[in-house]
C-alpha positions as MATLAB code, in Angstrom:
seq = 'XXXXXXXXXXXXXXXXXXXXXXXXXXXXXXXXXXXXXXXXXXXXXXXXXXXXXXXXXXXXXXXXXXXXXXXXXXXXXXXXXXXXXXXXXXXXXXXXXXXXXXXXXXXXXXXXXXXXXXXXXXXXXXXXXXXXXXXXXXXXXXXXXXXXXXXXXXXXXXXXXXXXXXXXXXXXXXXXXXXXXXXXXXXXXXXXXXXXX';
ca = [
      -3.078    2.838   22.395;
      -5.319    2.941   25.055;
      -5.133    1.146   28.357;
      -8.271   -0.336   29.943;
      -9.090    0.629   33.872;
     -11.161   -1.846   34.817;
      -9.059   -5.220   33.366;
      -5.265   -3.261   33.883;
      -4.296   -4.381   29.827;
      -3.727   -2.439   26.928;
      -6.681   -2.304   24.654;
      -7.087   -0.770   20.845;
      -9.165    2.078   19.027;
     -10.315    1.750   15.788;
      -8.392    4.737   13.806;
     -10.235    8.690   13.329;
      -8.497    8.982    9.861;
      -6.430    8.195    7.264;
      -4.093   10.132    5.351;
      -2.316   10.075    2.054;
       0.874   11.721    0.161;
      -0.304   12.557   -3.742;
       2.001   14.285   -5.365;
       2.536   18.009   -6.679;
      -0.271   18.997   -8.791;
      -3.185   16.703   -7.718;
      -6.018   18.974   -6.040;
      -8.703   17.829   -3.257;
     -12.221   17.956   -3.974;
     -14.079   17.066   -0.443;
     -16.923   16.022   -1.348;
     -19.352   16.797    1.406;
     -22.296   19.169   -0.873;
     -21.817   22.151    1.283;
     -17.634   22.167    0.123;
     -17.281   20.642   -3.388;
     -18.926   23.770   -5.182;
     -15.938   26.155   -3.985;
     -13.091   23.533   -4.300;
     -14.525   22.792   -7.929;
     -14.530   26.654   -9.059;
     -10.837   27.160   -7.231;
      -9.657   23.950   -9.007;
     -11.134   25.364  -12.315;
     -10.137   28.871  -12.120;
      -6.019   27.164  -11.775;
      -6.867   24.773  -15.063;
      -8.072   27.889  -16.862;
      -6.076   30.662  -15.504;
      -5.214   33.630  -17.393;
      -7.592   32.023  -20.680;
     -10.833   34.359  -21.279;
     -11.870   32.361  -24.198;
     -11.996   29.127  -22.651;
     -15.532   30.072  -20.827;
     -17.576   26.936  -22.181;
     -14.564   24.882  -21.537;
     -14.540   25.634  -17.971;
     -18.565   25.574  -17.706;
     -17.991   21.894  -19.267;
     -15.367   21.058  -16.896;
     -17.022   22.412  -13.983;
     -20.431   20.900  -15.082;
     -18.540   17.392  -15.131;
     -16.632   17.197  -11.902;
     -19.985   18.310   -9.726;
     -21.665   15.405  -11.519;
     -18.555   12.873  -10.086;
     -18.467   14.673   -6.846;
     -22.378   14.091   -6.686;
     -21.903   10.016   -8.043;
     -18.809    9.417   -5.621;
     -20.749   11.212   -2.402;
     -24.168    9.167   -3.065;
     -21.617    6.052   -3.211;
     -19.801    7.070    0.251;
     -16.989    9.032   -1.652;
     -15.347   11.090    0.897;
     -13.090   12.905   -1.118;
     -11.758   13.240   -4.528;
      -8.164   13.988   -5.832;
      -7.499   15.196   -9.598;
      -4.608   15.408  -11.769;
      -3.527   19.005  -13.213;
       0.273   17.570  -13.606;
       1.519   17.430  -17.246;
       4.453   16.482  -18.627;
       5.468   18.879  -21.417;
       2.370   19.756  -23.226;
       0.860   16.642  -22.042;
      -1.554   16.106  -19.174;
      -1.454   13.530  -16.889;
      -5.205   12.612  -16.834;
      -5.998   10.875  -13.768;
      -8.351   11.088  -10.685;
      -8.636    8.878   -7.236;
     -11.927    8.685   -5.316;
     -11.316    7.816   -1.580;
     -14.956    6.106   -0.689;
     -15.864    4.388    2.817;
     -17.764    0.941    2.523;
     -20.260    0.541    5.279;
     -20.167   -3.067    6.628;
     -22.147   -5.203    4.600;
     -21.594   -3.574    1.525;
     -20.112   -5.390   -1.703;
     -16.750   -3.366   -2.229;
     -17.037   -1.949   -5.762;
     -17.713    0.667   -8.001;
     -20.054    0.486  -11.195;
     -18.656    0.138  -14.230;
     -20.213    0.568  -17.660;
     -18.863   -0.677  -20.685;
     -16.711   -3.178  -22.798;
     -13.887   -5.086  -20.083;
     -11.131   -5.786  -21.715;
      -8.850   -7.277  -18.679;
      -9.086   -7.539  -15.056;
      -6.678   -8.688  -12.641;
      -7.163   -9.008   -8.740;
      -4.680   -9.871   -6.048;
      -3.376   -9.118   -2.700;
      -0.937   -6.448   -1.781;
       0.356   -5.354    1.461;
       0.277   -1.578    1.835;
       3.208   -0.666    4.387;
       1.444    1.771    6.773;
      -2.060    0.413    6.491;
      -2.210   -3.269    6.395;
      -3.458   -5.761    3.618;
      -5.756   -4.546    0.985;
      -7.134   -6.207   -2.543;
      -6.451   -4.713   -5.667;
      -8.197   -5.109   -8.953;
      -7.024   -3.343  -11.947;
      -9.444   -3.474  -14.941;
      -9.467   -1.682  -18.542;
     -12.555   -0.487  -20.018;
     -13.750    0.705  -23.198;
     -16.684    3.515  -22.497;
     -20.044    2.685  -24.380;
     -20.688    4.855  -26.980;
     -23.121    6.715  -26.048;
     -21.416    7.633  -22.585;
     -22.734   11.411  -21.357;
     -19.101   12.619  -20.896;
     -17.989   11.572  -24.851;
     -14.924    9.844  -23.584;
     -14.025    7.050  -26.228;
     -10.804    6.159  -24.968;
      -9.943    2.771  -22.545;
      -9.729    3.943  -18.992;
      -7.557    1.838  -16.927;
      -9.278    1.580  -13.014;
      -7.406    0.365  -10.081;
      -8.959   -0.009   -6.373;
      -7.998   -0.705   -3.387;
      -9.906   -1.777   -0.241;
      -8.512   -1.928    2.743;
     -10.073   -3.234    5.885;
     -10.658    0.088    8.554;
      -8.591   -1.732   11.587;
     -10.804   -2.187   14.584;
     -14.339   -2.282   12.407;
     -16.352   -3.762    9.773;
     -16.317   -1.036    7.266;
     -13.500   -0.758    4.594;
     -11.596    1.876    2.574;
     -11.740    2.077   -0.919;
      -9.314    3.944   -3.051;
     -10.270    4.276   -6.919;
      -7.857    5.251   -9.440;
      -8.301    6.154  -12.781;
      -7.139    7.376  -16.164;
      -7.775    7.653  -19.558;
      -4.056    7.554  -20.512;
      -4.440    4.329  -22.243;
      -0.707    4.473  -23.780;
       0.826    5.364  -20.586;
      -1.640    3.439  -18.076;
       1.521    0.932  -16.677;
       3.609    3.897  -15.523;
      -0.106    5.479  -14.126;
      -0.747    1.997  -12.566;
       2.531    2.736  -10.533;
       2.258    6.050  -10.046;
      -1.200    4.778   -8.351;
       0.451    2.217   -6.470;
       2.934    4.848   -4.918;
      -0.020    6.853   -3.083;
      -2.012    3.505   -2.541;
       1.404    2.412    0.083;
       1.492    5.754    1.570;
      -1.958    5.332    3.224;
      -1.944    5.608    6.745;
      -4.528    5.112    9.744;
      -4.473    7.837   12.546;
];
């Protein structure tokens, strides 16, 4: 807090940042174009590590995650976060796009397909005041470029900047259709540890 001169009372700053906790396993992808190349070939050298005959697999992967990084940065994506936790032999598919709305702006991201369910509502998140939530489950059309056929279950969160017009917008997401309620939580975890500084 800052204290004004002139009128002698404490006045405010809207915040510099934010920060979040994600846990063990989830790797950053800034997305500014001169950083996401070299964050996506570290992240895909650790998914592919030590496997010499996984070379289209990787080229596929790679191919894929500059085409979100290039979506979410034309849609004021800041950064993005993706899973390489597993449990067992199974991954824990899942990804969270931290975007900044611009006043004005209709908060929401583009969504193609079949809905199956939405719900919206109001949560409090501890550290960084009151945000919406909408949770929604899609079915991908079929001709979708990445070939994913499975629901993906979507949950955002905007959050009003303090001091400002503009808003934050977390996006979560996974394909683990079977497992999406624990995901959901998971989600909601990082979602409350979201902090202004």
């Amino acid at each position: 807090m800052t204290e004004s001169i002139a009128e002698g009372v404490p006045s405010q700053a809207p915040p510099e940042d934010y920060s979040l906790i994600v846990p063990d396993g989830w790797f950053r992808i800034p997305l500014e174009p001169d950083q996401w190349k070299s964050s996506i070939r570290a992240f895909t050298d650790r998914v592919f590590d030590g496997r010499d005959d996984a070379v289209v697999l990787k080229r596929e992967l790679s191919r894929s995650l500059r085409e979100r990084a290039e979506a979410g940065y034309r849609n004021g994506g800041v950064e993005l976060y993706v899973s390489t936790a597993s449990v067992g032999p199974v991954p824990l598919a899942a990804s969270l796009l931290v975007s900044v709305v611009p006043p004005g702006e209709e908060i929401g991201s583009a969504v193609t397909g079949k809905r199956r369910a939405q719900e919206v509502s109001t949560v409090q998140l501890p550290f960084a005041g009151t945000a919406t939530r909408r949770r929604r489950r899609v079915i991908p059309e079929a001709e979708e470029a990445s070939g994913n056929q499975l629901p993906v279950t979507t949950v955002d969160y905007a959050v009003r900047v303090p001091l400002t017009s503009a808003s934050l917008l977390l996006t979560f997401s996974t394909p683990l259709d079977p497992f999406a309620d624990a995901m959901v939580d998971l989600f909601e975890a990082i979602a409350k540890s979201l902090r202004w500084t």
